[in-house]
N, C-alpha and C positions, 0 to 999 in steps of 0.2 A: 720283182722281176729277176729271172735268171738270164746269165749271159754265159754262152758255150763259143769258146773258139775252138777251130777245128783247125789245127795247124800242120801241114805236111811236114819230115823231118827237111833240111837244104841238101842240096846233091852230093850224092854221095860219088866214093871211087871203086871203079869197076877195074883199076891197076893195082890193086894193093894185093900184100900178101897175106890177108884176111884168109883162114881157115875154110870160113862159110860164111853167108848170106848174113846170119844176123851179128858178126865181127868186123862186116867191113866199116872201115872211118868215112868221112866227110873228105871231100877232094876241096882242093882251093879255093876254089867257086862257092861251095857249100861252106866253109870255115869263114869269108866274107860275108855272104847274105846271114847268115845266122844273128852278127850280132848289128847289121842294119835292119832287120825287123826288130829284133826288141826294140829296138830303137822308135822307131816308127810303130809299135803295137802302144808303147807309152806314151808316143804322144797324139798317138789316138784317145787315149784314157781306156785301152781297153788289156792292163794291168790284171793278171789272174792272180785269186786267193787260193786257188787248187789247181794243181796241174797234173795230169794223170796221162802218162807218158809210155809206151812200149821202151824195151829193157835194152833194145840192140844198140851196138855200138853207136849210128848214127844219130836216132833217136837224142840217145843221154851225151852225145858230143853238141847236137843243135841247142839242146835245152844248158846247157852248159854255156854256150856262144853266146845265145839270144838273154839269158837271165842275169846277164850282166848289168841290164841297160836299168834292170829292174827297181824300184826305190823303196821296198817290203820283201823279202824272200813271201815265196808263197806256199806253201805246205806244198811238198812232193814225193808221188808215188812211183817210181818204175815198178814196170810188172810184165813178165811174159805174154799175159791173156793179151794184150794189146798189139802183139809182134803179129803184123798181116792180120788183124783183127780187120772186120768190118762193124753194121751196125747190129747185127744177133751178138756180135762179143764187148759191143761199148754201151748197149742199153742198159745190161745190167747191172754195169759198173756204172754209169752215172745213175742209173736208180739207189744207190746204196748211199747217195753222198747225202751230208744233213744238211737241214737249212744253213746253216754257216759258212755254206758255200754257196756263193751267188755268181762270181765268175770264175768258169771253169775252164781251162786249155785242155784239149787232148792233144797228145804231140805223135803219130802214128805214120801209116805206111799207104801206098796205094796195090791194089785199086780198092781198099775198103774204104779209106779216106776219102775217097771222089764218092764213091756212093754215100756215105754216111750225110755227106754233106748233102747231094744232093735227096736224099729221102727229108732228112731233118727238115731243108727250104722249098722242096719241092718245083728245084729248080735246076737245071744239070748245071753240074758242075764238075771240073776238070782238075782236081787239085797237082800242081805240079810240085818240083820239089820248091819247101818251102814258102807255098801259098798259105795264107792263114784266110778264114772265112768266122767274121763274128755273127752271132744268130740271137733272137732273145725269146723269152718264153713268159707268158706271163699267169706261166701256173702256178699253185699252190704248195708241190712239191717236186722234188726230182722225180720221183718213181711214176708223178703224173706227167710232168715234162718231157718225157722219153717217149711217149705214147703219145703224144698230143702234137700240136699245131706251134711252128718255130717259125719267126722273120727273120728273112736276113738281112742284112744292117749295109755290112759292106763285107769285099773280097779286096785283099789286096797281095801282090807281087812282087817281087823283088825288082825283077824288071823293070817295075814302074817308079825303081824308087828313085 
C-alpha cells in the first residue's frame, strides 16, 4: 500500500522584505504550526520516507519546522517543478518514485494543492495553509498510483490542534 500526504506549506508573510513570491518566509503563525504538525503527523504514524517538496522559501522553512518532530530523516527533494505545481506537475514526479517509497509527502502551494488533493480523493478539498491530507493507494506502482483510485484517510488542521 502507498501512502501520499499532501501537505500545504504554514503561513506565510505578506510583510517581509522578500524580493518575490517564491522568497518570502514563514510569518509567526506559520514558524508555530509548522512544527505542531510534525508533531501530530507522528503521531499519527503517518512519518514520510520521501518528501518531495517545492524550492521556495516557505516551502523549505515548514519542512525545516515540521521534520523536526521526525524520529528517521526521510530522503528529501526540493525542486522548482513543485513551486505553484498543481497535479499535471506532481503526477509525474510521483510516477518516477521506486517501490522503496511507500510514504510520500509532498510539501507545495495553493491552489494546485487544493485541487491535487481534491482530484487524487475525489472529494473537495480546500487546503489551507498548513493543512496536511493523508490518502492511500493500493496499487502496484507509483506510475500506476498517480492514474488510479486514492482514499482518503484523514485531513487534519492546525487549528484543530
Amino acid at each position: 500500500m502507498y501512502r501520499l500526504i499532501i501537505m500545504r506549506h504554514a503561513k506565510s508573510s505578506w510583510d517581509s522584505d522578500a524580493l518575490d513570491d517564491h522568497s518570502r518566509p514563514l510569518n509567526a503563525r506559520g514558524r508555530a504550526d509548522a512544527p505542531r504538525m510534525g508533531a501530530r503527523l507522528v503521531e499519527l504514524g503517518w512519518q514520510p520516507d520521501t518528501v518531495l517538496s517545492s524550492d521556495s522559501m516557505r516551502t523549505t522553512e515548514t519542512y525545516e519546522r515540521l521534520s523536526v518532530a521526525f524520529d528517521t530523516p526521510p530522503t528529501v527533494r526540493f525542486t522548482r517543478a513543485l513551486y505553484h505545481a498543481g497535479i499535471r506537475q506532481l503526477q509525474p514526479v510521483l510516477a518516477e518514485l521506486g517501490d522503496e517509497s511507500t510514504t510520500v509527502m509532498v510539501l507545495g502551494h495553493n491552489p494546485g494543492w487544493s485541487a491535487a488533493a481534491s482530484w487524487f480523493s475525489g472529494t473537495p478539498i480546500e487546503m489551507t495553509t498548513a493543512n496536511a491530507v493523508l490518502l492511500t493507494s493500493t496499487a502496484a506502482t507509483w506510475s500506476e498510483a498517480v492514474m488510479g483510485e486514492w482514499t482518503l484517510r484523514e485531513w487534519i488542521q492546525p487549528r484543530a490542534l
